[in-house]
CHARMM-style PDB file with segment names, atoms N, HN, CA, C and O in Angstrom:
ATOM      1  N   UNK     1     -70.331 -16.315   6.236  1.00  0.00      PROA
ATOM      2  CA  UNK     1     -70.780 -15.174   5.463  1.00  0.00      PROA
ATOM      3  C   UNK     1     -70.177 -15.192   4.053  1.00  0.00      PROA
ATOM      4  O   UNK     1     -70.609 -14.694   3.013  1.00  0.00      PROA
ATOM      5  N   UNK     2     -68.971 -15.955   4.314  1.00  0.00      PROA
ATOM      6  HN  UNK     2     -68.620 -16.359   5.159  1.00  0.00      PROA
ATOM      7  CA  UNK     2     -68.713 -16.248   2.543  1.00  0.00      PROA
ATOM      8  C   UNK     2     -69.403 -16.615   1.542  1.00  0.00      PROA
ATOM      9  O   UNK     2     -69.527 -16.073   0.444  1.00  0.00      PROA
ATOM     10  N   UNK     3     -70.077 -18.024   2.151  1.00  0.00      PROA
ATOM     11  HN  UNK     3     -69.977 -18.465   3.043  1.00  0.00      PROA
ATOM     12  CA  UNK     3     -71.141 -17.960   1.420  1.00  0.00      PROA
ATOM     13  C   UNK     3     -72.202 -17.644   0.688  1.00  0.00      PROA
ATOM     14  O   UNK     3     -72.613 -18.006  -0.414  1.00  0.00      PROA
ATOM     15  N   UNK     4     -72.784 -16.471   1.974  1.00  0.00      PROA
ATOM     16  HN  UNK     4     -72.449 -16.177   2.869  1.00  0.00      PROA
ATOM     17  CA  UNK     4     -73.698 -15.856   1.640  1.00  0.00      PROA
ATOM     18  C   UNK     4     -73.429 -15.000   1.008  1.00  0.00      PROA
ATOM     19  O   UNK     4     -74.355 -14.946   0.198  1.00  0.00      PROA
ATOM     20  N   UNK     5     -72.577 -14.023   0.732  1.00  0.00      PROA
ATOM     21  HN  UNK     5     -71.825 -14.067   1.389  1.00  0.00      PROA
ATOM     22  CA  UNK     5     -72.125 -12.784   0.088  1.00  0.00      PROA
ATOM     23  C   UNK     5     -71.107 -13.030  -0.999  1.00  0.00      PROA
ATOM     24  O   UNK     5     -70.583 -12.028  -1.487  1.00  0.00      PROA
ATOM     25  N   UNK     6     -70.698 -14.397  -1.517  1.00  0.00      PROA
ATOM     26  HN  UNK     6     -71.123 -15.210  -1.122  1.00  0.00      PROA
ATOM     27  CA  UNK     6     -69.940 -14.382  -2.476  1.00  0.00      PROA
ATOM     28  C   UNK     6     -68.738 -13.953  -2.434  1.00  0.00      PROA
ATOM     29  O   UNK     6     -68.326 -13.320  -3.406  1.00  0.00      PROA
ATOM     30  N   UNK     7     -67.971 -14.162  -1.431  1.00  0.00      PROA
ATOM     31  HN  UNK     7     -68.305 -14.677  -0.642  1.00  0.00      PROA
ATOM     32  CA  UNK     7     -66.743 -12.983  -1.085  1.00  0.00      PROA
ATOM     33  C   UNK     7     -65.591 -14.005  -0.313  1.00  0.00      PROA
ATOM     34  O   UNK     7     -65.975 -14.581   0.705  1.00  0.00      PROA
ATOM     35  N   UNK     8     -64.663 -14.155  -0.628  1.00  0.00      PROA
ATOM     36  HN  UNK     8     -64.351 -13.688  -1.455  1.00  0.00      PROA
ATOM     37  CA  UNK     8     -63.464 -14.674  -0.083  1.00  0.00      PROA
ATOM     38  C   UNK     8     -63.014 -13.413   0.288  1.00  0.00      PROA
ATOM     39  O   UNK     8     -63.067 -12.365  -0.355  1.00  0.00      PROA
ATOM     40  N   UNK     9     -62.363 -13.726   1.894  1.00  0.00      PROA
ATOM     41  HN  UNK     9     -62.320 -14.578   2.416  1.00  0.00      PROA
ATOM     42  CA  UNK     9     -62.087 -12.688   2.850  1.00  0.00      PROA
ATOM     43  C   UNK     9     -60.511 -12.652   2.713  1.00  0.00      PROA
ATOM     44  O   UNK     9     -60.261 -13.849   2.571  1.00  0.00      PROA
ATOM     45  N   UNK    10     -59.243 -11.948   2.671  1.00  0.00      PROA
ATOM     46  HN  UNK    10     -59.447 -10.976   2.787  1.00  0.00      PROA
ATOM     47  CA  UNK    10     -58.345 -12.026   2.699  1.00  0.00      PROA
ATOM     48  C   UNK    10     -57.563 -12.860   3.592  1.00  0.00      PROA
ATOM     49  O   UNK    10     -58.083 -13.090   4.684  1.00  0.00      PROA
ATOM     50  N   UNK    11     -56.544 -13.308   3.382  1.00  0.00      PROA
ATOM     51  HN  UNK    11     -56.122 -13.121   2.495  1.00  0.00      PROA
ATOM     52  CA  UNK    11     -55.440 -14.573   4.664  1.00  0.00      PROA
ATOM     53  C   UNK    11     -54.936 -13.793   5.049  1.00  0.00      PROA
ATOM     54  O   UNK    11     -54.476 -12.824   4.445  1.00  0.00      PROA
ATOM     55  N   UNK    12     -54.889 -14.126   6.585  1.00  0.00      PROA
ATOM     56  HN  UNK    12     -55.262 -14.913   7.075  1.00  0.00      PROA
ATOM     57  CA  UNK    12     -54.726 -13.351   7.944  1.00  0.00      PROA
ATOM     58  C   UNK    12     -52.901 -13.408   8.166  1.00  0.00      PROA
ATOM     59  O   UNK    12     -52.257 -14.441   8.349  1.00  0.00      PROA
ATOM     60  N   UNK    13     -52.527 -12.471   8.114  1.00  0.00      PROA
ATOM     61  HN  UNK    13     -53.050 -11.632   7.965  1.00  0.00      PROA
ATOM     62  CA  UNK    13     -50.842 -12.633   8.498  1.00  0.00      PROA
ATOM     63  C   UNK    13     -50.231 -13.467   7.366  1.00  0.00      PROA
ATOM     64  O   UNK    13     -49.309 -14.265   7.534  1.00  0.00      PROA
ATOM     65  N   UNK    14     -51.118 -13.084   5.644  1.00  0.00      PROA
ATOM     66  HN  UNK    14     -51.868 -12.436   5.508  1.00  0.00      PROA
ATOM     67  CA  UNK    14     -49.876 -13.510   4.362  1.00  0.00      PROA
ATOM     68  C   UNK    14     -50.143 -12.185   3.954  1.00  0.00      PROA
ATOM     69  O   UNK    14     -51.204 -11.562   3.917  1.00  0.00      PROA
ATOM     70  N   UNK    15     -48.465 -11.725   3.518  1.00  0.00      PROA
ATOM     71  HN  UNK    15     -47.604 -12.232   3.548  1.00  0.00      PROA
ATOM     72  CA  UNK    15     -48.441 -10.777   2.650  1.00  0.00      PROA
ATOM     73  C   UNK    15     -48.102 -10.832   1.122  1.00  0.00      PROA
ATOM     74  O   UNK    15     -48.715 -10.358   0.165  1.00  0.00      PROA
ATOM     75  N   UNK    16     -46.310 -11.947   1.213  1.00  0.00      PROA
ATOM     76  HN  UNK    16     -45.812 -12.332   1.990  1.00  0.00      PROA
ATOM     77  CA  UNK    16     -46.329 -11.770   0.180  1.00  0.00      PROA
ATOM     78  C   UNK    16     -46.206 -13.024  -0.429  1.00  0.00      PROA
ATOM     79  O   UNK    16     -46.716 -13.914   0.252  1.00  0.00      PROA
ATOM     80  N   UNK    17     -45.870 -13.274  -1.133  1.00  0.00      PROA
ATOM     81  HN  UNK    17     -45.455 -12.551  -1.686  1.00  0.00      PROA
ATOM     82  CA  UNK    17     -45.991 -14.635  -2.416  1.00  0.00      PROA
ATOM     83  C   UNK    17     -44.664 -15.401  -1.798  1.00  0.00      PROA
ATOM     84  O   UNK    17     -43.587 -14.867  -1.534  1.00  0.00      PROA
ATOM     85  N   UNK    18     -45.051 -16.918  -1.621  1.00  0.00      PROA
ATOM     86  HN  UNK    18     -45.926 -17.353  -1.835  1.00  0.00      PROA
ATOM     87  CA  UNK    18     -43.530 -17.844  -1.421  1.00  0.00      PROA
ATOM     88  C   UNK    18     -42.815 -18.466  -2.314  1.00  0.00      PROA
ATOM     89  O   UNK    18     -43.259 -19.608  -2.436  1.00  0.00      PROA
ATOM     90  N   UNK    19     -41.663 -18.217  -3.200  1.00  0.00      PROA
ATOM     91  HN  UNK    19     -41.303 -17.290  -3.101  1.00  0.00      PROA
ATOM     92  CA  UNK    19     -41.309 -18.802  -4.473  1.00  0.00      PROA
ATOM     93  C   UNK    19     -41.904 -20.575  -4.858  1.00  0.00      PROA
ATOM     94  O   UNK    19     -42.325 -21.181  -5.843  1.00  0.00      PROA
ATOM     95  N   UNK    20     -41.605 -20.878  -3.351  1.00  0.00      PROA
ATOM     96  HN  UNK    20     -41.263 -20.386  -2.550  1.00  0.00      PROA
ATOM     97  CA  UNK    20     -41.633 -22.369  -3.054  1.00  0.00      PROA
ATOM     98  C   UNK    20     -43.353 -22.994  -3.093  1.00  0.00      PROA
ATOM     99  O   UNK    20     -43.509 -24.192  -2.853  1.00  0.00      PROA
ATOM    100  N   UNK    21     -44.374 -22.270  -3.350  1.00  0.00      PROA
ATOM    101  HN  UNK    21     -44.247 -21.297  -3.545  1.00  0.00      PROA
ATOM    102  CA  UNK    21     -45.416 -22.645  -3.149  1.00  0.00      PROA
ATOM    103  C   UNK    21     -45.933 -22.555  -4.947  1.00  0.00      PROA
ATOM    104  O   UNK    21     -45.490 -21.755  -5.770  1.00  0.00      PROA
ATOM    105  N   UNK    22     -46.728 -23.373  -5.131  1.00  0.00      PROA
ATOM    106  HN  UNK    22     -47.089 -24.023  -4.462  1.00  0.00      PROA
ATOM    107  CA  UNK    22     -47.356 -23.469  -6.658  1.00  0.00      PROA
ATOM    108  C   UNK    22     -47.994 -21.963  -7.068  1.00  0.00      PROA
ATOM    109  O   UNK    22     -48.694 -21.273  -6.327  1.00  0.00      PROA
ATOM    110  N   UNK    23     -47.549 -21.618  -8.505  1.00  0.00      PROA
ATOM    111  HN  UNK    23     -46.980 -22.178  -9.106  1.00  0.00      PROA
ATOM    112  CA  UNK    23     -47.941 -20.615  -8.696  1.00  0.00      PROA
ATOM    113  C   UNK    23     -49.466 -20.435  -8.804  1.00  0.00      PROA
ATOM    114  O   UNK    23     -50.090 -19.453  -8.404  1.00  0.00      PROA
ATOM    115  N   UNK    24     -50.081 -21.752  -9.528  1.00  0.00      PROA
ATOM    116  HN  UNK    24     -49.574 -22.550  -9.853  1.00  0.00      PROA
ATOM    117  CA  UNK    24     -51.568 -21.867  -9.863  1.00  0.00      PROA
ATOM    118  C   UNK    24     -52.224 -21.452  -8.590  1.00  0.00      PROA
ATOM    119  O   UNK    24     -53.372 -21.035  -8.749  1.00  0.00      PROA
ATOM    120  N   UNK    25     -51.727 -21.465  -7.228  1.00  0.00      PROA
ATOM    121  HN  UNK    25     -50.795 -21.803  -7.099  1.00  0.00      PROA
ATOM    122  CA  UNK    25     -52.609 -21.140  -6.229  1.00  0.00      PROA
ATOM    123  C   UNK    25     -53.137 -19.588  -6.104  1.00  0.00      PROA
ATOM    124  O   UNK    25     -52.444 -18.596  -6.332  1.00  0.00      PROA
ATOM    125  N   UNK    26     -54.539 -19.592  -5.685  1.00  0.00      PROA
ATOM    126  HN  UNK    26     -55.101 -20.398  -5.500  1.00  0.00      PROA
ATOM    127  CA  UNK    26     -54.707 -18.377  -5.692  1.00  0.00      PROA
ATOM    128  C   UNK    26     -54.955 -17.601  -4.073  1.00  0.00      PROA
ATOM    129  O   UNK    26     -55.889 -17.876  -3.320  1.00  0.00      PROA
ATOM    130  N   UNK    27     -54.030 -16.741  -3.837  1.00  0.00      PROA
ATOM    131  HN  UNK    27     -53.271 -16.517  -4.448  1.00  0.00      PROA
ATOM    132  CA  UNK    27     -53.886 -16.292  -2.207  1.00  0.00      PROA
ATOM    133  C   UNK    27     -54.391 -15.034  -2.545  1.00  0.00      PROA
ATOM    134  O   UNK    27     -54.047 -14.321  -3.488  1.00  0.00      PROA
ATOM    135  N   UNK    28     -55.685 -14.715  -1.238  1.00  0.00      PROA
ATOM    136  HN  UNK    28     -55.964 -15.294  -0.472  1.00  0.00      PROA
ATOM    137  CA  UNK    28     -55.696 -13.609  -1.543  1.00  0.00      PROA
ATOM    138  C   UNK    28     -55.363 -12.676  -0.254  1.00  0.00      PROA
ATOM    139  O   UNK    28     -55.788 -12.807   0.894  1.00  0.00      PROA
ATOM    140  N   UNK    29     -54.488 -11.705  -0.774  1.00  0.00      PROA
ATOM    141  HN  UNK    29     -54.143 -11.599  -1.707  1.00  0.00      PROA
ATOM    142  CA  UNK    29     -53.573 -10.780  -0.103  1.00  0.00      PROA
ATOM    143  C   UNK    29     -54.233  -9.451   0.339  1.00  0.00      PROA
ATOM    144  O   UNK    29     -54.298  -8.729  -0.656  1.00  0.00      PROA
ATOM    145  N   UNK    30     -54.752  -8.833   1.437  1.00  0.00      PROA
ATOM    146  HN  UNK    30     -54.699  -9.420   2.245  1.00  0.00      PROA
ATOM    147  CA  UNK    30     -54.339  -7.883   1.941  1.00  0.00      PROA
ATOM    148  C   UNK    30     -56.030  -7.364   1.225  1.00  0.00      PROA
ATOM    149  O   UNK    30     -56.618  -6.576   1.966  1.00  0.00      PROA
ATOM    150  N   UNK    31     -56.708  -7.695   0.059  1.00  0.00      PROA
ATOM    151  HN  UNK    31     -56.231  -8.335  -0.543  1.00  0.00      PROA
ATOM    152  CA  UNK    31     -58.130  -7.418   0.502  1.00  0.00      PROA
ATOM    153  C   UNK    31     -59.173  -8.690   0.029  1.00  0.00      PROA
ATOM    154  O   UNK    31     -58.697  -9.682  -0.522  1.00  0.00      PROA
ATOM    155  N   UNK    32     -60.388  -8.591   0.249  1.00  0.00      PROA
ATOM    156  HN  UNK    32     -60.775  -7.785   0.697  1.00  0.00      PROA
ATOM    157  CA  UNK    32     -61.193  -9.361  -0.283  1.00  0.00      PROA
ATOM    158  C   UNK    32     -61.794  -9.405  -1.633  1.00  0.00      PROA
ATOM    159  O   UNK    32     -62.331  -8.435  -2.168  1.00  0.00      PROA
ATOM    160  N   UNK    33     -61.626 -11.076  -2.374  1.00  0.00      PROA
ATOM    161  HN  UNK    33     -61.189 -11.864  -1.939  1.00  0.00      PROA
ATOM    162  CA  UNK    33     -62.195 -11.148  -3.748  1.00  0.00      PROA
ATOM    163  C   UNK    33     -63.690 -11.667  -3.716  1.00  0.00      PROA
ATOM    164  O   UNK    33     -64.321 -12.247  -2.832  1.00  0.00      PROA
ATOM    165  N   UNK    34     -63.915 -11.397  -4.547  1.00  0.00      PROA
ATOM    166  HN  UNK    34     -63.402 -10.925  -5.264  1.00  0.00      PROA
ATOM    167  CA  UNK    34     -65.332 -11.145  -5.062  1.00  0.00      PROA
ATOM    168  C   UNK    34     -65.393 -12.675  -5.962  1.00  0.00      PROA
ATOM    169  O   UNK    34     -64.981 -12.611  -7.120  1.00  0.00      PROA
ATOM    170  N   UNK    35     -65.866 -13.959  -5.483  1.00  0.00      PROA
ATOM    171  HN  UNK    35     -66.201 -14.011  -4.542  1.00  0.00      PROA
ATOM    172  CA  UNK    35     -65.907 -15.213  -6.380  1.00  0.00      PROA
ATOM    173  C   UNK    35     -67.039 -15.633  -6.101  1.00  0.00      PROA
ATOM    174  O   UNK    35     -67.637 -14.969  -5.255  1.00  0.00      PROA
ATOM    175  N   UNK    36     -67.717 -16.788  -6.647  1.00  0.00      PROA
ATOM    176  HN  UNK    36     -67.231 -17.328  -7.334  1.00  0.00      PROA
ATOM    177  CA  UNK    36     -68.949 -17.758  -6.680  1.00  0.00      PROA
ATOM    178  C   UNK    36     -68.320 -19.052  -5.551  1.00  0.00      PROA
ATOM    179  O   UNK    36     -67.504 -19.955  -5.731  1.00  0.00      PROA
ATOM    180  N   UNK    37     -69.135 -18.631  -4.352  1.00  0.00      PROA
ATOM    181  HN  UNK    37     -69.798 -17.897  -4.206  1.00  0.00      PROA
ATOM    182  CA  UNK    37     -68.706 -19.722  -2.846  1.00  0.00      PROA
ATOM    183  C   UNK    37     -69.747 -20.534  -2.780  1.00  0.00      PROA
ATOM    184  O   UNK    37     -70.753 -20.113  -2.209  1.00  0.00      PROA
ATOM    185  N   UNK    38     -69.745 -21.771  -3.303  1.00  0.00      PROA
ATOM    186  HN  UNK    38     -68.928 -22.113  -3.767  1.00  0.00      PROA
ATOM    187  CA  UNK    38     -70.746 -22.623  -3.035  1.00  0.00      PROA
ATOM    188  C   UNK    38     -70.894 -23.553  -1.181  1.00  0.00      PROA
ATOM    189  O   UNK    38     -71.860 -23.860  -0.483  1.00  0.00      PROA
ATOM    190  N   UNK    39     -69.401 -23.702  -1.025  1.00  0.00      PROA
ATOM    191  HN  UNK    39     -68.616 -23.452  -1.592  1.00  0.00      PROA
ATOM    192  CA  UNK    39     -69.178 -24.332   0.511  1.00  0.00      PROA
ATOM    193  C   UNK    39     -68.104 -23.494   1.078  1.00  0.00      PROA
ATOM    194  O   UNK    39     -67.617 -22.433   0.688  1.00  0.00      PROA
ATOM    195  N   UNK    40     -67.828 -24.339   2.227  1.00  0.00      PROA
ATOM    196  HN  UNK    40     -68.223 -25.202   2.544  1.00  0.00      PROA
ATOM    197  CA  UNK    40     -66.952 -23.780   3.013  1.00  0.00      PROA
ATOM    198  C   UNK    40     -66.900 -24.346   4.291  1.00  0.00      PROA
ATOM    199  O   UNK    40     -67.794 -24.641   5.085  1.00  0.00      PROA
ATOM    200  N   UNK    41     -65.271 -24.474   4.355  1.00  0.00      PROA
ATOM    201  HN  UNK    41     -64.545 -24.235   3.711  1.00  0.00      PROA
ATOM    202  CA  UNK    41     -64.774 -25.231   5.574  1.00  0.00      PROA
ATOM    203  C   UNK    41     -64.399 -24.469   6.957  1.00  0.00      PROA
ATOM    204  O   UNK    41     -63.532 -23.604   6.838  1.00  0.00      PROA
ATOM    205  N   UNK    42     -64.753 -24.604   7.811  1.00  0.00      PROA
ATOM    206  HN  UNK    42     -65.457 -25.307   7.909  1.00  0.00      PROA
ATOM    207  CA  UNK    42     -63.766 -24.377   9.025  1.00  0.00      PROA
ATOM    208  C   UNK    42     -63.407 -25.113   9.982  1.00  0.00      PROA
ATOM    209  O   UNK    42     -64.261 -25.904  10.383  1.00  0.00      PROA
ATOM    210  N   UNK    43     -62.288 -25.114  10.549  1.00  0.00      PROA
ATOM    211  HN  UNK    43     -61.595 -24.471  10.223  1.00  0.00      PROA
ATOM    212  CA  UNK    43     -61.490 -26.134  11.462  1.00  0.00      PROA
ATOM    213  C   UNK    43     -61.324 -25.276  12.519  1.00  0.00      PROA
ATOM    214  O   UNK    43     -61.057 -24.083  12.377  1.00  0.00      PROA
ATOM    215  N   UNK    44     -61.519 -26.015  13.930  1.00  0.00      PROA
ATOM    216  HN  UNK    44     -61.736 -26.984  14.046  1.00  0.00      PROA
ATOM    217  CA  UNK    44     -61.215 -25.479  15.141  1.00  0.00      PROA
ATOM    218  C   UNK    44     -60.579 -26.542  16.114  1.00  0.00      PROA
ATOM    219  O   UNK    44     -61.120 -27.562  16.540  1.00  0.00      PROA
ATOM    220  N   UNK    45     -59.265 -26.060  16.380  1.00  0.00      PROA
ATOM    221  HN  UNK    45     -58.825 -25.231  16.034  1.00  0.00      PROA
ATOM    222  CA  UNK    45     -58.222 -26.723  16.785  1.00  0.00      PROA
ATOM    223  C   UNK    45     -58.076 -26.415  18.511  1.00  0.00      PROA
ATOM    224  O   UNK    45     -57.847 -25.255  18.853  1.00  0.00      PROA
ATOM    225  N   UNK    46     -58.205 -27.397  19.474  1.00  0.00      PROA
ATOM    226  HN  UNK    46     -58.392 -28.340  19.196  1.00  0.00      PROA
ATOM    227  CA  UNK    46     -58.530 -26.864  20.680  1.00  0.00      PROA
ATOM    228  C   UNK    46     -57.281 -27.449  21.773  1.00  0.00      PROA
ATOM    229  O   UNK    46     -56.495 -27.869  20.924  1.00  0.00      PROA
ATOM    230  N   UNK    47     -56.835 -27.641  22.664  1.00  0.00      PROA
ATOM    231  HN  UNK    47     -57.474 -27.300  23.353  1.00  0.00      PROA
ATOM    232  CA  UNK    47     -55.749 -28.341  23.573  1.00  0.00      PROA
ATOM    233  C   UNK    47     -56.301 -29.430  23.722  1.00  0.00      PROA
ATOM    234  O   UNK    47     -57.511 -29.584  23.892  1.00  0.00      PROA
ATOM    235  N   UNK    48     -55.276 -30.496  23.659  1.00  0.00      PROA
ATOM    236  HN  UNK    48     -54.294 -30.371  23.521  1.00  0.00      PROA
ATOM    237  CA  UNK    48     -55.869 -31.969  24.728  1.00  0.00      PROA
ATOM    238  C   UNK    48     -56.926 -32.687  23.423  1.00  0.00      PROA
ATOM    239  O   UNK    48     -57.830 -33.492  23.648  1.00  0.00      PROA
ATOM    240  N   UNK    49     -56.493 -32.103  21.914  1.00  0.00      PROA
ATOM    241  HN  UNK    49     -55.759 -31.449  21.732  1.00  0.00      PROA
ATOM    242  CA  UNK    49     -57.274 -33.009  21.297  1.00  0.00      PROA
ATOM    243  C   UNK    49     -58.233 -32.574  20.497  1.00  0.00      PROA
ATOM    244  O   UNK    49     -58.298 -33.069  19.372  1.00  0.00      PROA
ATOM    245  N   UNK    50     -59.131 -31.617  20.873  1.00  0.00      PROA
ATOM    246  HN  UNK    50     -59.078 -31.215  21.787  1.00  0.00      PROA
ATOM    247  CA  UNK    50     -60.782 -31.545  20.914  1.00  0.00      PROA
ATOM    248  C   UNK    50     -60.412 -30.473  19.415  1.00  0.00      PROA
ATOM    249  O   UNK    50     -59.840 -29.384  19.371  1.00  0.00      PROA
ATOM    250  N   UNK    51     -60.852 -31.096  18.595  1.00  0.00      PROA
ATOM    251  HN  UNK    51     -61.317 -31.981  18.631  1.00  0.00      PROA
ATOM    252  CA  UNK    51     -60.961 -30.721  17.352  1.00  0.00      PROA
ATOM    253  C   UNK    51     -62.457 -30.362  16.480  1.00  0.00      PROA
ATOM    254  O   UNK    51     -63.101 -31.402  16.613  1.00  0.00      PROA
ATOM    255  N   UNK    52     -63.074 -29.651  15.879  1.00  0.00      PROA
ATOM    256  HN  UNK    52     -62.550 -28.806  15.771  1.00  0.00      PROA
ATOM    257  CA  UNK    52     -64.373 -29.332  15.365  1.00  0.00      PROA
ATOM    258  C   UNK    52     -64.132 -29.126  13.993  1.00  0.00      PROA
ATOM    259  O   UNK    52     -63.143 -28.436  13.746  1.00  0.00      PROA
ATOM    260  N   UNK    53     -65.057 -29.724  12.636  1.00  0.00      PROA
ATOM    261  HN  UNK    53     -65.861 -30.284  12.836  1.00  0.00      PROA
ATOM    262  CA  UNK    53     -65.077 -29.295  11.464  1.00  0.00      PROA
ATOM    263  C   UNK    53     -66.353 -29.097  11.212  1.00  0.00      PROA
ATOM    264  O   UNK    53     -67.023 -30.041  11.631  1.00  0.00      PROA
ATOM    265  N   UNK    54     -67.163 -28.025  10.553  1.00  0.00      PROA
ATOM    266  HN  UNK    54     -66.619 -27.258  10.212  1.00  0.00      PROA
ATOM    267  CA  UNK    54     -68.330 -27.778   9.919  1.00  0.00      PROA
ATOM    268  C   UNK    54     -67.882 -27.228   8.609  1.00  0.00      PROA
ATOM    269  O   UNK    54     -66.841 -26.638   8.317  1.00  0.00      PROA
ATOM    270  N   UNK    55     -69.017 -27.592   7.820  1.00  0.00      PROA
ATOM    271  HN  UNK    55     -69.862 -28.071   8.057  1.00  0.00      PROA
ATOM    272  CA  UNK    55     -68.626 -27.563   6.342  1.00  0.00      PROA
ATOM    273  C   UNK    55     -70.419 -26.981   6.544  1.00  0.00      PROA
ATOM    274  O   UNK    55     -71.323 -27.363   7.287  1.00  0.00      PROA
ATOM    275  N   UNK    56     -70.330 -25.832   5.415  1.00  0.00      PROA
ATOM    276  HN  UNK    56     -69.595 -25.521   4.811  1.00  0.00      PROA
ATOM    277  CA  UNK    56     -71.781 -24.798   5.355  1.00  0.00      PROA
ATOM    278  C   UNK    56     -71.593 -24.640   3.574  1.00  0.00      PROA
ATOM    279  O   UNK    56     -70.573 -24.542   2.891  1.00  0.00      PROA
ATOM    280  N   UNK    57     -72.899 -24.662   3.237  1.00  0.00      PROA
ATOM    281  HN  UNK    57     -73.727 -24.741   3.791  1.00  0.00      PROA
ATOM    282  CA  UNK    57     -73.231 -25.175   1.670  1.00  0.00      PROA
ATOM    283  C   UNK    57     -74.227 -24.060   1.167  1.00  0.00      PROA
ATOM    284  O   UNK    57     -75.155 -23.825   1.942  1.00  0.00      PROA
ATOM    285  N   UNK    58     -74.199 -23.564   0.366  1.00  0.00      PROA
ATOM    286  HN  UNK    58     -73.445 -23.755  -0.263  1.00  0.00      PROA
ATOM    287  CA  UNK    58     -75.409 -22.868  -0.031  1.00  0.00      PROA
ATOM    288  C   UNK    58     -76.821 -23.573  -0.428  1.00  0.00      PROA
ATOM    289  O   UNK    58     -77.090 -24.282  -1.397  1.00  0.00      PROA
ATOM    290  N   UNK    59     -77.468 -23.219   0.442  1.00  0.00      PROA
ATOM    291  HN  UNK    59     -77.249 -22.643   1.230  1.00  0.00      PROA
ATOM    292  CA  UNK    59     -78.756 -23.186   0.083  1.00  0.00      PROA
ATOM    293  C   UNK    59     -79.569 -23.271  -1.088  1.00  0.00      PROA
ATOM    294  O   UNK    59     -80.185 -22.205  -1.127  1.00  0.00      PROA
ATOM    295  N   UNK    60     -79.970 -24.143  -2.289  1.00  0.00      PROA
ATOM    296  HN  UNK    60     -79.470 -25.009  -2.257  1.00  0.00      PROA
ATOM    297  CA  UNK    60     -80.548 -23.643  -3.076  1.00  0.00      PROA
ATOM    298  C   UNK    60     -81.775 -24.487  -3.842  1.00  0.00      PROA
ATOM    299  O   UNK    60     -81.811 -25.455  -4.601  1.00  0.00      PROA
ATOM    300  N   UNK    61     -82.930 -23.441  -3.129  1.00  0.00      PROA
ATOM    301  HN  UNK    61     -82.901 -22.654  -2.513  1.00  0.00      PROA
ATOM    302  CA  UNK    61     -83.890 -24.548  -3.209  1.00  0.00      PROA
ATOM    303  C   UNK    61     -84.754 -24.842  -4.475  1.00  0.00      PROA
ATOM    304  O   UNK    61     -84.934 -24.033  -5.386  1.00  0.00      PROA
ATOM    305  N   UNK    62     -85.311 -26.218  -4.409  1.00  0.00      PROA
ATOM    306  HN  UNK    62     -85.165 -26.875  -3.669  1.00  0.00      PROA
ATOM    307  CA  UNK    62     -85.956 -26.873  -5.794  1.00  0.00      PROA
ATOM    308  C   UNK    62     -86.559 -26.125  -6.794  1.00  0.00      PROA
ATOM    309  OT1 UNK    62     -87.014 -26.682  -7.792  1.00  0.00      PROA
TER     310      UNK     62
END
């Protein structure tokens, strides 16, 4: 739905900023930003191995 709605959803269990991590990164905290989502990854991590990646692209036709 990121995709579709243009919307990065907030990170689940970060609150606050880690000195130790690059400042240029952008985390977003506690609500959702409003950006231009062309793709998007998700990883699903399972026991015994069984791992899944789909990558979802916007649509945009000729």
């Amino acid at each position: 739905m990121s995709v579709v709605n243009d919307t990065v959803p907030p990170t689940i269990n970060h609150f606050t900023e880690d000195p130790e991590l690059d400042p240029r990164l952008n985390f977003t905290f506690s609500k959702p930003q409003q950006k231009s989502v062309k793709a998007a990854l998700s990883n699903t991590f399972g026991f015994g191995g069984h791992n899944a990646c789909v990558i979802v692209k916007k649509y945009r036709p000729n």
